[in-house]
C-alpha positions in Angstrom: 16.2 -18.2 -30.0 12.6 -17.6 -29.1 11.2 -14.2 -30.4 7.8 -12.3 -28.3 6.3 -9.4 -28.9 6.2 -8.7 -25.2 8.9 -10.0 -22.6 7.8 -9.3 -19.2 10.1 -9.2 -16.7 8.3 -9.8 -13.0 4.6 -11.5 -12.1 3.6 -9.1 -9.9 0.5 -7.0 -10.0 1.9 -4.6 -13.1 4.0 -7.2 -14.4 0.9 -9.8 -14.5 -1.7 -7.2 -15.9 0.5 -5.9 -18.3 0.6 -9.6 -19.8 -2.9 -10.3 -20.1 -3.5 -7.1 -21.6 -0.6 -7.7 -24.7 -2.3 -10.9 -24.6 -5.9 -9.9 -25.4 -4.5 -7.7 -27.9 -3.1 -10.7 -29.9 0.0 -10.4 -28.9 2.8 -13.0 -28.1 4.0 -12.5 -24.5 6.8 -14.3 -22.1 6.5 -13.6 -18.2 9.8 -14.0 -16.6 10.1 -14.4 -13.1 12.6 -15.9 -10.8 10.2 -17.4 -7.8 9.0 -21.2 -8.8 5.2 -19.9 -9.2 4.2 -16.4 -10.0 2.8 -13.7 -8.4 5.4 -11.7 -7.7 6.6 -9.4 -4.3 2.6 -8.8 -4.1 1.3 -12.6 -3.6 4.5 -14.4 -1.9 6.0 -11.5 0.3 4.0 -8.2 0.3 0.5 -6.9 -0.2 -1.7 -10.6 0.4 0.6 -11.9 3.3 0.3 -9.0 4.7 -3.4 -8.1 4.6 -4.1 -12.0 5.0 -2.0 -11.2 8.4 -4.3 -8.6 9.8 -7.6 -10.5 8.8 -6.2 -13.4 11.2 -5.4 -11.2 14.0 -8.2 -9.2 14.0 -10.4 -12.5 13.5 -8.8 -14.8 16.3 -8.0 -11.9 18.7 -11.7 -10.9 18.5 -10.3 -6.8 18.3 -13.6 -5.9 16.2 -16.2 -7.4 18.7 -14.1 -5.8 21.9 -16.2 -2.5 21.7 -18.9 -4.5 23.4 -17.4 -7.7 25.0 -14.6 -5.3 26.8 -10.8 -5.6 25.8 -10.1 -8.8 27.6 -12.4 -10.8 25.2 -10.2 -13.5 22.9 -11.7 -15.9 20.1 -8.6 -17.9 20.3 -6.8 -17.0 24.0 -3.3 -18.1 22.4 -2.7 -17.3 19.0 0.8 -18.2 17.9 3.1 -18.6 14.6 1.1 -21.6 13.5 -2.0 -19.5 13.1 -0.7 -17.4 11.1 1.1 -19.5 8.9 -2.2 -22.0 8.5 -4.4 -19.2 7.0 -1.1 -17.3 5.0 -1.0 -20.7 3.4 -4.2 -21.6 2.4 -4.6 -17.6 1.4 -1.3 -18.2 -0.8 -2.2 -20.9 -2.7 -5.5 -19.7 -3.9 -3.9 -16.8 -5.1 -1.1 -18.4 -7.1 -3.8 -20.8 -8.9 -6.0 -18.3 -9.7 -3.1 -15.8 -11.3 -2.0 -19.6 -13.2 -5.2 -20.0 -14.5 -5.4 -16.5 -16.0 -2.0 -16.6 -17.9 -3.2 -20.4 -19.1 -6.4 -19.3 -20.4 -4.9 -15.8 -21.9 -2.2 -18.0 -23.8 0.4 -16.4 -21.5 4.0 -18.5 -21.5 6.3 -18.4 -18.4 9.5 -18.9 -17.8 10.9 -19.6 -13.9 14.8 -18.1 -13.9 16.3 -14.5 -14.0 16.4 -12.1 -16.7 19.1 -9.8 -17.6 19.9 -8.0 -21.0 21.9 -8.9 -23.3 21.3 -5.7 -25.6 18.5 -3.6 -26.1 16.3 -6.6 -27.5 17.9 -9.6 -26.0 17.2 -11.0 -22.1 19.1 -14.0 -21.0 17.3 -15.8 -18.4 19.2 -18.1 -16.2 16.6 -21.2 -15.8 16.6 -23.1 -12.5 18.4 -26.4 -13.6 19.2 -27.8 -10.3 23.0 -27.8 -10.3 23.8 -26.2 -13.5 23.1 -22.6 -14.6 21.6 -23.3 -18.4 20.5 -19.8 -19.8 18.2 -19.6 -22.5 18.0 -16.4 -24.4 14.9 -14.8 -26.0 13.8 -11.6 -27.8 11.6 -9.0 -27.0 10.2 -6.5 -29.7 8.9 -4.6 -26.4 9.9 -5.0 -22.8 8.2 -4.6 -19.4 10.4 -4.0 -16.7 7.9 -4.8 -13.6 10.7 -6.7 -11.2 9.1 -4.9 -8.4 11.7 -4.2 -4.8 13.3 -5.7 -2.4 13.6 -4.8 1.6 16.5 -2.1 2.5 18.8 -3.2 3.9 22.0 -1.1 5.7 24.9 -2.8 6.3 25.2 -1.4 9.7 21.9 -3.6 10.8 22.9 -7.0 12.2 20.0 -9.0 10.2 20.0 -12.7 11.4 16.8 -14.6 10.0 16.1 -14.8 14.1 15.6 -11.6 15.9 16.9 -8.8 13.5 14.3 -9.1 10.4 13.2 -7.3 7.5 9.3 -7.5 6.2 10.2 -10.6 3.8 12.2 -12.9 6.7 8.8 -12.0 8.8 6.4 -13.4 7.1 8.3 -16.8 5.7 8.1 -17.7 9.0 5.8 -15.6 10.8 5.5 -15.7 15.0 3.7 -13.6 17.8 7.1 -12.0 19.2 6.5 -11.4 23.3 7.5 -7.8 22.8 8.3 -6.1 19.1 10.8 -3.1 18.2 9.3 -1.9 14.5 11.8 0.4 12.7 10.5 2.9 10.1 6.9 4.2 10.3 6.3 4.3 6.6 2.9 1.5 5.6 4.7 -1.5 5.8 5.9 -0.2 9.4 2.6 1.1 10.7 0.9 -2.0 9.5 3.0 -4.3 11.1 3.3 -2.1 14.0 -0.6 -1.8 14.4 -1.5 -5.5 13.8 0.8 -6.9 16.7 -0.7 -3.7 19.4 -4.0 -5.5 18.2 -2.4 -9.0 19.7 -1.6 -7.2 22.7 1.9 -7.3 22.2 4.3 -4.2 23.7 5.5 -2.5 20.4 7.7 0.7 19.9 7.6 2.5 16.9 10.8 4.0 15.6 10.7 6.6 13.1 14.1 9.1 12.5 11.7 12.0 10.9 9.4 13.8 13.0 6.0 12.9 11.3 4.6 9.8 9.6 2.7 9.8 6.3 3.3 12.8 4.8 1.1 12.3 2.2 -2.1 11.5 3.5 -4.4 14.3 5.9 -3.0 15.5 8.8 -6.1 15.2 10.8 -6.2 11.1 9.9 -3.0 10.7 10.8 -2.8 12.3 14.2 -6.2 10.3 15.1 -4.2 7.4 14.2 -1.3 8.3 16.4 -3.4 9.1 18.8 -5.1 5.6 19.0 -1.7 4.0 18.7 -1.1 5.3 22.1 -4.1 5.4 23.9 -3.8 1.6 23.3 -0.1 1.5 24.9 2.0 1.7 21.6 5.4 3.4 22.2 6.0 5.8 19.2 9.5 6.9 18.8 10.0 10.0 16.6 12.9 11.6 15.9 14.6 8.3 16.6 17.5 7.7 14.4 19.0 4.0 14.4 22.5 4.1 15.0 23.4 0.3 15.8 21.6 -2.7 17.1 23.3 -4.6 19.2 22.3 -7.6 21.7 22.2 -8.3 25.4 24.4 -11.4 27.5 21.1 -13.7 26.4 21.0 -12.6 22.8 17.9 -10.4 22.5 18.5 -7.5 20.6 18.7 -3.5 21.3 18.1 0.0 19.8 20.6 2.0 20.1 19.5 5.6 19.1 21.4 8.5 18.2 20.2 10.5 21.1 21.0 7.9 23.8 18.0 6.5 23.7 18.1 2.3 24.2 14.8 0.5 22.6 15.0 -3.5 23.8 12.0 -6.1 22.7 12.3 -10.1 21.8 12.6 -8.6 18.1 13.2 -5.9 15.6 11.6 -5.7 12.7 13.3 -3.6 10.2 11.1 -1.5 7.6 12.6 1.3 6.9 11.9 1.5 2.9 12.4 -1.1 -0.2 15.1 -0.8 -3.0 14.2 -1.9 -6.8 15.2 -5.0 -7.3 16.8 -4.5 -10.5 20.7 -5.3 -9.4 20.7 -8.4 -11.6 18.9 -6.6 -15.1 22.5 -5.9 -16.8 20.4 -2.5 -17.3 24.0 -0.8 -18.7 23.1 -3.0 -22.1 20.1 -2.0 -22.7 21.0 1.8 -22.2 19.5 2.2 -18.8 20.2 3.1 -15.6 19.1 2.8 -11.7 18.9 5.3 -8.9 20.6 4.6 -5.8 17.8 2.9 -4.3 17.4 0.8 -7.9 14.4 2.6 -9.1 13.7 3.5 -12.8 12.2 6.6 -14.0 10.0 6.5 -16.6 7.3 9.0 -18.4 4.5 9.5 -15.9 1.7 9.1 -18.3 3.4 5.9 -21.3 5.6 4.6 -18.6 8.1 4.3 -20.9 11.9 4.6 -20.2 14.8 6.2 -21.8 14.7 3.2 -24.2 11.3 3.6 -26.0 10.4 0.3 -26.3 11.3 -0.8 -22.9 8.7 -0.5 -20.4 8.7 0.2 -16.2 6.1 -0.1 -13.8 4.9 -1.2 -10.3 7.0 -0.5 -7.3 10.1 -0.6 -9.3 9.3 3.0 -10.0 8.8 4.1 -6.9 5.5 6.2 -5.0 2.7 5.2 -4.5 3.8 1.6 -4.6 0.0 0.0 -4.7 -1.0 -3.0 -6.4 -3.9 -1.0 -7.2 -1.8 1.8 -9.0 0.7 -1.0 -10.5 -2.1 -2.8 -11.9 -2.9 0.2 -14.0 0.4 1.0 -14.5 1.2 -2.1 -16.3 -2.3 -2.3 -18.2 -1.3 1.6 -19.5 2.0 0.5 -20.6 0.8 -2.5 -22.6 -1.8 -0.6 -24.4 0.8 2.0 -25.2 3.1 -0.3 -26.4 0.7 -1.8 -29.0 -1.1 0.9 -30.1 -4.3 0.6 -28.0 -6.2 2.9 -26.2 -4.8 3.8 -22.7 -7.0 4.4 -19.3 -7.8 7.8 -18.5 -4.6 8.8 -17.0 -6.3 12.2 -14.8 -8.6 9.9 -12.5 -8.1 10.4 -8.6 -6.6 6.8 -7.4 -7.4 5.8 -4.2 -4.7 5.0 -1.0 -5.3 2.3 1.3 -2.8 1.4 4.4 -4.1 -2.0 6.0 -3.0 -0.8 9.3 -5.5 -0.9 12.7 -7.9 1.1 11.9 -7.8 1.2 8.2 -6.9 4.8 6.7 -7.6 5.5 3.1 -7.8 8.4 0.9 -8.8 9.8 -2.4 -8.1 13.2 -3.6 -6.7 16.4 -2.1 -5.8 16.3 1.7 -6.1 19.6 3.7 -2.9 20.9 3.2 -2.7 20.2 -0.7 -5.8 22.6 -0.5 -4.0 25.2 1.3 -0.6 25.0 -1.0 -3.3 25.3 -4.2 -5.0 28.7 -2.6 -8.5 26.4 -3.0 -11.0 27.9 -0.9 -12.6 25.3 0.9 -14.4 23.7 4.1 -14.5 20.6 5.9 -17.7 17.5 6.6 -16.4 15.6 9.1 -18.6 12.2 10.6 -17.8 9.9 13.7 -18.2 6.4 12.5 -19.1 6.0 16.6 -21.8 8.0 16.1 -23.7 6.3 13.0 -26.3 3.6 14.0 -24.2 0.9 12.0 -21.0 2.2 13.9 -23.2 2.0 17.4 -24.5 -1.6 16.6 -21.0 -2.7 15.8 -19.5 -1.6 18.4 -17.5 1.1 17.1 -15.9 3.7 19.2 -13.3 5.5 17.0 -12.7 6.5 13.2 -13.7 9.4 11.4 -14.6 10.1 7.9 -13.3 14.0 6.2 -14.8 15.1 3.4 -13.2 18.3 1.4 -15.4 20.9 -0.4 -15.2 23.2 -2.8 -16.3 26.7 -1.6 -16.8 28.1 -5.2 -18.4 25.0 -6.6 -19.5 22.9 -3.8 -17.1 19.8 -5.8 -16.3 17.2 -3.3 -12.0 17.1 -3.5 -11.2 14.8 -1.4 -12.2 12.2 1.3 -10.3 11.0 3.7 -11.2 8.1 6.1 -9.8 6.4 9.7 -11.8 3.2 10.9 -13.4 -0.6 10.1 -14.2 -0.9 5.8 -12.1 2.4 5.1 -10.0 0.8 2.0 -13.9 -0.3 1.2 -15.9 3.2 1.9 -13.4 5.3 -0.4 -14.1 3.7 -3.7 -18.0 6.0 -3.0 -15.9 9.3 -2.9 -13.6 8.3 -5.7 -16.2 8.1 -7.7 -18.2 11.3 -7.0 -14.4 12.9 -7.3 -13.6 11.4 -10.6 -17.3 12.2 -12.1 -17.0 15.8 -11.0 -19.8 15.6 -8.5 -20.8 17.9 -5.7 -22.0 17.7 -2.3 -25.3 17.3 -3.0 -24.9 14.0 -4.7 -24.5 13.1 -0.8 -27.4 15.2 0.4 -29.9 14.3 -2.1 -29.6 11.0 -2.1 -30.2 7.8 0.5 -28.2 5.4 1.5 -29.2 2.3 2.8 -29.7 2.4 6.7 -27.7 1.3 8.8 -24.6 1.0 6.8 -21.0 2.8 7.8 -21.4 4.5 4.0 -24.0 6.2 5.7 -21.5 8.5 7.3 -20.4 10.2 3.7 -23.9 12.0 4.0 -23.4 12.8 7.8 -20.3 14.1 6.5 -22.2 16.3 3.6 -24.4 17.8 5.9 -21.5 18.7 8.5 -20.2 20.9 5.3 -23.0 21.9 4.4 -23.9 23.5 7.7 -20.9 25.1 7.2 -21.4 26.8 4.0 -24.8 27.8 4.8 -23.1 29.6 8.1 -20.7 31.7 5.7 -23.3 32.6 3.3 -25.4 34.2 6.1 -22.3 36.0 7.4 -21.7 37.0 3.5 -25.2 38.7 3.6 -24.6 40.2 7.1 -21.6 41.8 6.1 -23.1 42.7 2.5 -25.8 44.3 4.2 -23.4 46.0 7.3 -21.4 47.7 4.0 -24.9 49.0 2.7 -25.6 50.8 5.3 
């Protein structure tokens, strides 16, 4: 029996940084992971096919060039399934070699099969022998749990690898659908939902709750509802599922619990992921799932009920980011061997790939309001920097919160082209403690779309410089 110091269970992005990280500590380290070549949910199913997706529509539809040309204006007047599949291929395979290369030259070993406990030490891992099931068994002095999820899905939803699909059946064989019924307005649903509209294809958004990402600013997320629609998107709130069935010619319908029918060429299904630890035997190592098979684990060690077993990535639910489960899984490595962890009080960054691009960093509005922080707003129109003008640009927006008191920016919060890019400049300022003048005082190279954080600045900064002269007017009203 082969002994580690590390077993990690799942090559996604907290599974695979965790590894390197034991690794450059000196330590001996298995991946485990059931797919033929590694990379986890985030390279074969997830995060790159999905954003490889959206560069492939928005590159042979021509959608970022259409502020000037007019909306009729095609790179490639039919794209189709084969499109897509060429560039998700190449993307793919880059990826995979790349994430190869780093556990070869880290001295990281890897094992292709499934892993469940045996006891609190011991994983078996069932090794893909053709035929027969051979299981090899192997011991852990630490364990990272980093299996990452799986799509829900109810039983009441007739899925059939054809017209009823979750994310994962989407993009093994993706296809430009004639029209598209997207269930579940959570990221995965609004980026599917958005990158399709872009493609010109008729799509309804279903979502049973009566908003859609609840944690990111208000204000971004009714501009982006509001661009959904003014481009002919169909958004269904407070549209429950309650069956799909299928016409006389197959094509399937949305029945919703109000009466409401929803018919397109297909569904797509999106309504949340579960943990896709079903198969860990977690009852012999002393742990347990929630219903949706997530593990809960110390916020700041990651640790588990079991001390020296390890969680992270989307296995333990919100945010779910590669970004975050990168960090997640370097944390719980350092932890685990006695190393220096991260700063664990730094502002992380959200980015949803839809069309536009929304990102955030920081307190939204209403978290502001809940805290009793006296504040005020910046806001800038990417349409009306120069860069935004030369591009082309007619919508987006980027929201910058400040401080009254201490003029600290809090948050930023952006809708539009390069927005996943743009926030990494106010995370910084956040996470360095830096005010509004940072943005004030200093240039920025002209013209750039980074130029709007200063447009933003000086929006807030008009602001403040109102309210002080009312504070004086009033100070001096009271004198008198």
């Amino acid at each position: 029996m082969a002994c580690y110091d590390f077993v990690v269970l799942g090559s996604g992005p907290a599974g695979r940084r965790a590894a390197i990280q034991a690794a450059k500590l000196g330590k001996s380290v298995l991946v485990v992971d059931d797919r033929s070549r590694v990379g986890g949910v985030s390279v074969h199913t997830g995060t790159i096919p999905s954003k490889t997706l959206r560069e492939t529509v928005l590159n042979l539809s021509g959608w970022r060039e259409r502020g000037f040309y007019g909306q009729s204006y095609r790179v490639k007047q039919d794209v189709c399934g084969d499109d897509l599949a060429g560039r998700l291929g190449k993307t793919l395979e880059h990826e995979i070699a790349v994430l190869e290369h780093q556990f070869a030259r880290n001295g990281v070993k890897t094992m292709v099969g499934s892993g469940r406990f045996l006891d609190r030490n011991r994983i078996a891992v069932a090794l893909n022998a053709g035929d027969r099931r051979v299981e090899e068994v192997v011991e852990a002095d630490k364990v990272l749990i980093a299996v990452g999820t799986t799509p829900y899905r109810p039983a009441a939803i007739p899925f059939n690898g054809r017209n009823v699909l979750d994310s994962d059946d989407f993009i093994r064989a993706p296809c430009v659908p004639r029209s598209l019924t997207v269930v579940g307005a959570g990221v995965i649903g609004l980026e599917y939902a958005t990158i399709f509209s872009a493609l010109d294809v008729p799509v309804t958004l279903i979502e049973p709750r009566a908003t859609m990402l609840d944690f990111m600013d208000r204000e971004i997320v009714d501009h982006l509802a509001y661009l959904m629609r003014e481009r002919g998107m169909a958004i269904r709130l407070r549209g429950e599922v309650k069956e799909v069935g299928f016409t006389a010619g197959g094509a399937p319908i949305c029945l919703l619990a109000d009466g409401r029918q929803v018919s397109s060429e297909i569904v797509l299904f999106t309504a949340g992921r579960m943990g896709a630890t079903g198969g860990l035997n977690l009852k012999a190592c002393g742990l347990a799932a929630d219903s949706r098979g997530r593990l809960a684990v110390d916020p700041v060690t990651f640790q588990t009920e079991a001390p020296h077993i390890y969680a992270a990535g989307d296995v333990i639910g919100f945010p779910s980011l590669a970004s975050t489960s990168m960090e997640q899984g370097r944390t719980a490595a350092c932890h685990a061997f006695g190393a220096p962890p991260p700063a664990s009080d730094q502002a992380f960054p959200l980015g949803i790939y839809s069309v536009p691009e929304l990102s955030s960093v920081g307190l939204t509005e209403e978290e502001a309001r809940r805290q009793g922080i006296a504040y005020e707003c910046g806001i800038a129109r990417m349409r009306e920097t120069s860069r935004g003008h030369i591009m082309g640009i007619s919508s987006g927006m980027l929201k910058m919160i400040i401080d009254l008191e201490s003029r600290r920016v809090l948050g930023v919060h952006i809708i539009g082209e390069g927005a996943t890019e743009l926030v990494h400049i106010g995370q910084a300022v956040i996470n360095l403690g830096g005010t509004i003048d940072y943005f004030i005082d200093n240039s920025f190279n002209y013209p750039t779309l980074a130029e709007a954080y200063k447009v933003a600045a000086l929006d807030a900064w008009n602001r403040l410089r109102r309210q002080e002269s009312n504070v004086v007017r009033l100070d001096q009203a009271d004198a008198a």
